[in-house]
C-alpha positions as CSV (number, residue, x, y, z in Angstrom):
1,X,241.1,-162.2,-7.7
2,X,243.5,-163.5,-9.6
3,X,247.2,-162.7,-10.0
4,X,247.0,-160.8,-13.6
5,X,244.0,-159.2,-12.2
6,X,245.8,-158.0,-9.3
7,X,248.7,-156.8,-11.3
8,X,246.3,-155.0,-13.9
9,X,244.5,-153.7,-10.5
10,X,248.3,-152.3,-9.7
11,X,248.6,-151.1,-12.9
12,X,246.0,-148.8,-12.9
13,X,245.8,-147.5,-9.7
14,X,250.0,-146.5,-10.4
15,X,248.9,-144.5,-13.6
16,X,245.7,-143.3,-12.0
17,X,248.1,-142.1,-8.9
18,X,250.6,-140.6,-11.8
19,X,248.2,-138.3,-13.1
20,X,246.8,-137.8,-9.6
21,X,250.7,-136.7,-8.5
22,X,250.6,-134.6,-12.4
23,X,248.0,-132.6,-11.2
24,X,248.8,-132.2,-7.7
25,X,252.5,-130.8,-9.3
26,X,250.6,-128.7,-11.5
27,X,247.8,-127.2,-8.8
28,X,251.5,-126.7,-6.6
29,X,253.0,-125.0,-8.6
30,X,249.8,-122.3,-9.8
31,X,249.4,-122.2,-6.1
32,X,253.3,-121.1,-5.8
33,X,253.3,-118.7,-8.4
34,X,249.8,-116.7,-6.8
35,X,251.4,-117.1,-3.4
36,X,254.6,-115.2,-5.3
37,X,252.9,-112.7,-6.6
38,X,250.5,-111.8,-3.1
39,X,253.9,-111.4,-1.2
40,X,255.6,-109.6,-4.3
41,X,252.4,-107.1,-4.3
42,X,252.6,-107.2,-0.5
43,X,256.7,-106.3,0.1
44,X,256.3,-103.7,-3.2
45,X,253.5,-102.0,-1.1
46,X,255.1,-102.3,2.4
47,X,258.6,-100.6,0.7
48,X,256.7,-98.2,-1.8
49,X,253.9,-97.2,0.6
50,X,255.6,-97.6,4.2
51,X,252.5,-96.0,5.9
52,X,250.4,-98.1,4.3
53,X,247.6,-98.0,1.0
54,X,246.3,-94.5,1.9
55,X,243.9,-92.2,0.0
56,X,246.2,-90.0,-2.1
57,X,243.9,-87.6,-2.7
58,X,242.9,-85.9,0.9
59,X,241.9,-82.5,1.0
60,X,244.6,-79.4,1.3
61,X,241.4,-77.6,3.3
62,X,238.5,-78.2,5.0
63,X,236.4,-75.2,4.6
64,X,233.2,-75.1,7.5
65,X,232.0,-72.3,10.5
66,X,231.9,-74.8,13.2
67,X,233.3,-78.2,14.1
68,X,232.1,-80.1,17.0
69,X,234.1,-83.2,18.5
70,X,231.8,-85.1,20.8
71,X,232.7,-88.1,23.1
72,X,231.3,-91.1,22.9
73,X,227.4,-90.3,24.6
74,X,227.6,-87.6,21.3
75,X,228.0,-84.8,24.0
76,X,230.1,-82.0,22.7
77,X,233.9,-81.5,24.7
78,X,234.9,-79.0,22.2
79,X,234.1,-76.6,19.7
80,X,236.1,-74.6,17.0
81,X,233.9,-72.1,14.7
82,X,233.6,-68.5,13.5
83,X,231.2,-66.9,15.1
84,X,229.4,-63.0,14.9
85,X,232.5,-62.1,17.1
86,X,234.9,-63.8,15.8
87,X,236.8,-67.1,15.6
88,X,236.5,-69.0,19.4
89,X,237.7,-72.5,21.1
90,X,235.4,-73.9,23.5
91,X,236.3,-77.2,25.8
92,X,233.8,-78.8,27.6
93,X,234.4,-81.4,30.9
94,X,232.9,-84.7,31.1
95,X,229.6,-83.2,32.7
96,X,229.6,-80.7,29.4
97,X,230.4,-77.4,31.6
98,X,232.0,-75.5,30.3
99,X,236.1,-75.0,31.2
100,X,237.7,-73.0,28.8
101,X,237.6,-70.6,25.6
102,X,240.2,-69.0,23.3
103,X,238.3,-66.7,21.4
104,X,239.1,-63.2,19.1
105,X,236.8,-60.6,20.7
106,X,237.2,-56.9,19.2
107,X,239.8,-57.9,17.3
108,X,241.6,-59.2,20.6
109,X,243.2,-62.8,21.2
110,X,241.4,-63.8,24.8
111,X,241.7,-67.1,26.9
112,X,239.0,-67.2,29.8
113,X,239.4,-70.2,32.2
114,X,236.2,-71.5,34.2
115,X,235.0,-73.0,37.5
116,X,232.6,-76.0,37.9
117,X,229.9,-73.4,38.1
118,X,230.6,-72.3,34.7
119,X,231.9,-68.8,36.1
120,X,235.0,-67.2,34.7
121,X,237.7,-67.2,36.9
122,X,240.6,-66.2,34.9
123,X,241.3,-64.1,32.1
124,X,244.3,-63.5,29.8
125,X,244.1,-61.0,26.8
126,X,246.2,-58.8,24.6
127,X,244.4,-55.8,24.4
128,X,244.2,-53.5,20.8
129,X,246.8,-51.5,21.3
130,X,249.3,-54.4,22.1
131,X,248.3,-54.0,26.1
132,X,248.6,-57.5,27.9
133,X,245.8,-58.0,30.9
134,X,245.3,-60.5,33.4
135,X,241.9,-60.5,35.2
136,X,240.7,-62.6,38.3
137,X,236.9,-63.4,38.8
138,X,235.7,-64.3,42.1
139,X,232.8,-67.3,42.4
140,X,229.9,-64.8,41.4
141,X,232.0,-64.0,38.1
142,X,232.8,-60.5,39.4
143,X,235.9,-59.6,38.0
144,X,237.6,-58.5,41.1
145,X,241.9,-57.8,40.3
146,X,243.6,-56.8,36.9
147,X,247.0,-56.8,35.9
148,X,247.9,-55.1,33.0
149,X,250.8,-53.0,31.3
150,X,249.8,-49.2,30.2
151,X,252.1,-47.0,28.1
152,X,253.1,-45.9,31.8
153,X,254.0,-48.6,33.4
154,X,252.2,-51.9,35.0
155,X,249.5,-51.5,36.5
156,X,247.5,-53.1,39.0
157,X,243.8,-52.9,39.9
158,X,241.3,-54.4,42.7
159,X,237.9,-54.7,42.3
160,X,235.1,-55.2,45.3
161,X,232.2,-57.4,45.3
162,X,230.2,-54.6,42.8
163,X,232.9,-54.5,40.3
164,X,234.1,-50.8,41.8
165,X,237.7,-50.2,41.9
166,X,238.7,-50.6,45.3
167,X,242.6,-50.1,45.0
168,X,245.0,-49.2,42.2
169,X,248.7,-49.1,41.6
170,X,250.2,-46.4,40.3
């Protein structure tokens, strides 16, 4: 190859390298302006919407007679609905026995606490005419003392092994 060749060679590859660098400046600077505008959206977004690009339009209410949460095997551990009775709160263990219930019966808030049989063991209530009770259970789910507070007074009650009352004060 000869000199001239080699400087024409030169020559070329310079302006073919120019353009090269021209479009490489213009690619840079399309590349700067979209990289601009994804942090521009993404800083409007993290100031105008601090918790983050939610649905705007969630439902006020959520209208059903039952909802069941399950665990992970799809076994219920608790469920909320309106029943014939009335509105109840049931939590299952693990095993899906039964542990406790907050329920309206007879127009009367209730909370019943269970053993690993299932059996009640405890009871709390407000009775209708404002009355609060506390009732035992032994392991057979007899109800066997009661604490409650009459227009007269507390009152206290024991129960034997049929249900009977066995001793009461007053």
């Amino acid at each position: 190859m000869t000199t001239e060749e080699r400087l024409e060679w030169l020559e070329n590859e310079a302006k073919r390298l120019q353009g090269e660098m021209k479009q490489s400046r213009k690619m840079s600077r399309w590349l700067g302006i979209i990289l601009g505008v994804c942090v521009g959206a993404w800083l409007i977004t993290g100031v105008l919407f601090p918790q983050g690009l939610v649905a705007q339009d969630v439902a006020k209410e959520i209208w059903a007679n039952n909802f069941v949460v399950a665990n992970e095997n799809g076994q219920p551990i608790t469920i909320l609905g309106a029943f014939e009775f009335g509105p109840a709160l049931y939590m299952y263990d693990h095993k899906g026995d039964i542990k406790a219930s907050l329920a309206v019966l007879d127009e009367e808030p209730r909370l019943y606490l269970y053993d690993d049989e299932g059996n009640t063991r405890l009871g709390l209530a407000v009775f209708e005419d404002g009355q609060p009770g506390l009732t035992l259970f032994d392991e057979t789910d007899t109800l066997r003392l009661a604490l409650t507070e009459l227009d007269t007074g507390p009152s206290l009650l024991f129960f034997d092994e049929t249900g009977a009352v066995a001793w009461e004060a007053p």
